[in-house]
N, C-alpha and C positions, 0 to 999 in steps of 0.2 A: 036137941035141935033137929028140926026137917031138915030134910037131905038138900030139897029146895034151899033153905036158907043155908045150910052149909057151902052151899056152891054158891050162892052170892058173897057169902063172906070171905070165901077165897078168892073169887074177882076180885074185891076191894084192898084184899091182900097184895094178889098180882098187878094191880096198878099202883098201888103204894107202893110197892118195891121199883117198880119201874120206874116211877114219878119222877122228873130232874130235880135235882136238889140245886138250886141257884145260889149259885158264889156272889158272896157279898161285896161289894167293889173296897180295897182300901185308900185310906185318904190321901197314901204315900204311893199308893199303885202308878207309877211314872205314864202307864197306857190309860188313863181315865180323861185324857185331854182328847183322844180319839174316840170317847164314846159318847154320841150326843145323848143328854138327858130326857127326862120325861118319854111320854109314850114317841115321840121318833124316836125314840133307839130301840121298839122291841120289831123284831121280825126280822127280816132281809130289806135292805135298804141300799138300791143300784140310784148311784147321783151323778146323773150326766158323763157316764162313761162309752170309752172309748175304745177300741179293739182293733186293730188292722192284722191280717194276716196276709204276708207279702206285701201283695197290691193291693188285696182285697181287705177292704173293711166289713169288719163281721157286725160291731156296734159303733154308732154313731150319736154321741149326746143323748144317751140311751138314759132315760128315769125310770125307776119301776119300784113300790115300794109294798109287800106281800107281809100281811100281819095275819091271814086269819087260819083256824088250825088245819086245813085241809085246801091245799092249792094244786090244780093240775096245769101241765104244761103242754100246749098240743101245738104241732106246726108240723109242716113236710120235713123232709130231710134237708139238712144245710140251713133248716130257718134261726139256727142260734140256741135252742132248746139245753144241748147239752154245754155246751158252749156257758150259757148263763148259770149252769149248776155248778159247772170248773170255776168262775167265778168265783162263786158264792164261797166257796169250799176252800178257797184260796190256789187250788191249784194253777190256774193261770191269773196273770197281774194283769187288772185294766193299764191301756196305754193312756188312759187320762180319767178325770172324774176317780170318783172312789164307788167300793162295794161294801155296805156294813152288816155285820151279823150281831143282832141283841147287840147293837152300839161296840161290837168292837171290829177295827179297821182290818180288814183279811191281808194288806199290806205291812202298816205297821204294829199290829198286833197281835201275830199270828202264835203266839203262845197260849192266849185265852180263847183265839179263835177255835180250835179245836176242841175246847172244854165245850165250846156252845153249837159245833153242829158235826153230823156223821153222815157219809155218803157210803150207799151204796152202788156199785159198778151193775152195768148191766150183764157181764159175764162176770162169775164167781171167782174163773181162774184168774182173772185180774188183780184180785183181791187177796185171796187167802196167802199166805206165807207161810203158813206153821201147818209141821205133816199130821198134826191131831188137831181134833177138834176143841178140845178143853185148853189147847196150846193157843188158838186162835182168837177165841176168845175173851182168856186170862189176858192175853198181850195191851190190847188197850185201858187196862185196869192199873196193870204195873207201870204202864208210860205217864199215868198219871200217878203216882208215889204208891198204889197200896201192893203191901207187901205180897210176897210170892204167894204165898200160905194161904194169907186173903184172898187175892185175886184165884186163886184153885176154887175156893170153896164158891165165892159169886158166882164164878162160873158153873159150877155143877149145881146149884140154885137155880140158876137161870136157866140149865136145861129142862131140871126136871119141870118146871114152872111151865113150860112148852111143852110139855109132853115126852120129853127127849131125856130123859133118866138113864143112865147108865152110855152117855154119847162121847161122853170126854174124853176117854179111851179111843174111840175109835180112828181109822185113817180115814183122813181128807177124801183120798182118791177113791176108796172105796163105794163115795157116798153118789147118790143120783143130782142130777144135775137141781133136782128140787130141793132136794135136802143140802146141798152146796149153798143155794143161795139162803135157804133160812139160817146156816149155819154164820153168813155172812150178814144177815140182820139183824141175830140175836149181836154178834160181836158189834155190832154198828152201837145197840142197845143200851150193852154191859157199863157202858161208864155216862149216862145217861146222862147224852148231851141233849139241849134242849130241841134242835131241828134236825130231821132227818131229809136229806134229802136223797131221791132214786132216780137214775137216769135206764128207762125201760127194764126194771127189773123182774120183768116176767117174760119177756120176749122170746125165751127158750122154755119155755115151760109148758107142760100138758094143762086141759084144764082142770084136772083135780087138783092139783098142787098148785095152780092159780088162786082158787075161790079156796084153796087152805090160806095162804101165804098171805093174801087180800085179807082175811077174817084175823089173822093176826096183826096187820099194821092199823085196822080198825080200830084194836082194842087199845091201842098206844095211845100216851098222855100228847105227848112230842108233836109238835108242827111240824108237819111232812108235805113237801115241796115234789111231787113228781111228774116228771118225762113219760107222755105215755103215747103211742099211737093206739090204744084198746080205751076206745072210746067210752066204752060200760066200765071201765074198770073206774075210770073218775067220774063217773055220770055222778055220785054221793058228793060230790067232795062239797067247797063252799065257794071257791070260785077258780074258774078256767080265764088263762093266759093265753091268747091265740097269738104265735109268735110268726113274721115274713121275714128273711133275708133281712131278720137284725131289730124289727120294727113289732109294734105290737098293732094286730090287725084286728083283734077284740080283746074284750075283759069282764068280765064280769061274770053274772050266774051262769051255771051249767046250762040250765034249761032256755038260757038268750044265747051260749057264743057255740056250743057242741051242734045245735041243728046246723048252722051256718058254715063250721068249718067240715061238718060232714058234708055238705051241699059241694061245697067248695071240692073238698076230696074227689069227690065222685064224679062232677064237671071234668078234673084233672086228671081221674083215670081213665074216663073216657074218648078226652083229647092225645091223651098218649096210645088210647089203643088204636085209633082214626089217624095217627099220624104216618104219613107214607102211603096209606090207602088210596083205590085209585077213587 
C-alpha cells in the first residue's frame, strides 16, 4: 500500500471511530412522547420560547430550527448567542415554549439529552475537573456505563488518533492554554454525541493553535453549532445565524449575512469611537 493511501485509510479509520453511533429509540422508552418524529426531530429545534432575566427578556416567542452540519452563530455582545447554546445544552430552562435536541426535550428528557449533544466552554478552566488528562476524558465514557478499563483504553485511542500519544499521564495544569482546550474537545468527543456545540472556543488562543484546533473540528462527523465573533473562522460553514437582543436579524448563507453583519460591526465601532467627540 502507498503511503498516500495508507493515510486515507486511517482518515476513514479516524472518522469511523469518531462517527456517533445512534441509540435506537425503545418502544417502552417512557421520553419517546417528547420526541417528535420524522425529520422535525433531527437537529436543534427552539419552539416559541421564552427567557426573562430579571426584567429583562433575553427571548421572546423565539423559533429557530438548525439541521445542517455546520452552523455559525454571530451577534454583539448580549445578543443571546451564548445564552441559545445554554439552552440547547439544557443548562438553562426556557420560561416557556420548548428547546429540542434530535427530538429529545432538554427539559424533560435530560438523561438522553446528553447522549445527543456536548458543549464546549470558551475557557478550559470552566470545564476540566479531573488533574490528568486521560482522567478527563475517560469521565464522560464511564457516565455513560463503559467500564473503567474501557473508558482508559478510548481514551488513550483517542489521544494517540490526535496526535497526543502518551498525554494521558500528563497534568492538566501543566498544559498551554491550547492544548487545554483541545484536551476539552477531544473529552466533548470521547462519547460521541451527535452535536457539538462551541461558545467562542478559540478566543484565547494564538493563531497557530487556532487554524490547529479549526482543522481538527473540520474533520468531525458531528453537527457543530458555534458562537464566534472571528468571522473567518465560520466564513466555511453552511449557514450563519445573525442574532439582536434576543431576535434573529439574518440567516442564511455565509456569503448573504457575514458581509452584512461585518458592515454592521464596523458602523458600531465606529459610532462608539465618535461618541463624546466634540
Amino acid at each position: 500500500m502507498s503511503a498516500e493511501a495508507k493515510r486515507e485509510s486511517q482518515g476513514v479509520k479516524l472518522l469511523d471511530m469518531l462517527r456517533p453511533k445512534r441509540r435506537q429509540a425503545r418502544p417502552d422508552d417512557p421520553a419517546a412522547e417528547t420526541r417528535p418524529r420524522g425529520a422535525s426531530a433531527a437537529g436543534l429545534a427552539f419552539d416559541r420560547v421564552k427567557l426573562v432575566r430579571g426584567a429583562q427578556p433575553v427571548f421572546a416567542d423565539f423559533s429557530l430550527v438548525l439541521t445542517e452540519p455546520r452552523i455559525g452563530l454571530v451577534g454583539d455582545n448580549g445578543s443571546g448567542k451564548s445564552t441559545l447554546l445554554r439552552l440547547a445544552n439544557g443548562l438553562v430552562a426556557p420560561g416557556g415554549g420548548s428547546v429540542s435536541v434530535n427530538g429529545c426535550d432538554t427539559v424533560r428528557d435530560r438523561k438522553h439529552l446528553h447522549d445527543e449533544i456536548g458543549f464546549v466552554f470558551q475557557n478550559p478552566d470552566h470545564q476540566i475537573i479531573f488533574p490528568t488528562v486521560g482522567e478527563e476524558i475517560a469521565f464522560g465514557l464511564t457516565e455513560r456505563g463503559a467500564a473503567a478499563d474501557e473508558a482508559k483504553r478510548r481514551a488513550e485511542d483517542l489521544l494517540a488518533a490526535h496526535g497526543c500519544a502518551g498525554w494521558a499521564g500528563r497534568a492538566v495544569h501543566e498544559l498551554s492554554e491550547g492544548q487545554k482546550q483541545l484536551v476539552c474537545i477531544l473529552a466533548v468527543i470521547a462519547p460521541e454525541p451527535a452535536i457539538i456545540l462551541l461558545d467562542e472556543p478559540f478566543s484565547s488562543l494564538d493563531l497557530p493553535m487556532r487554524l490547529s484546533l479549526s482543522a481538527r473540528l473540520a474533520a468531525l462527523p458531528q453537527q457543530i453549532v458555534m458562537a464566534s465573533h472571528d468571522l473567518d473562522l465560520i466564513a466555511g460553514f453552511d449557514r450563519i445565524v445573525w442574532l439582536e437582543r434576543g431576535r434573529i436579524a439574518a440567516d442564511g448563507p455565509p456569503a448573504e449575512v457575514l458581509p452584512r453583519y461585518r458592515a454592521h460591526a464596523e458602523a458600531r465601532g465606529q459610532a462608539l469611537l465618535t461618541e463624546g467627540a466634540p
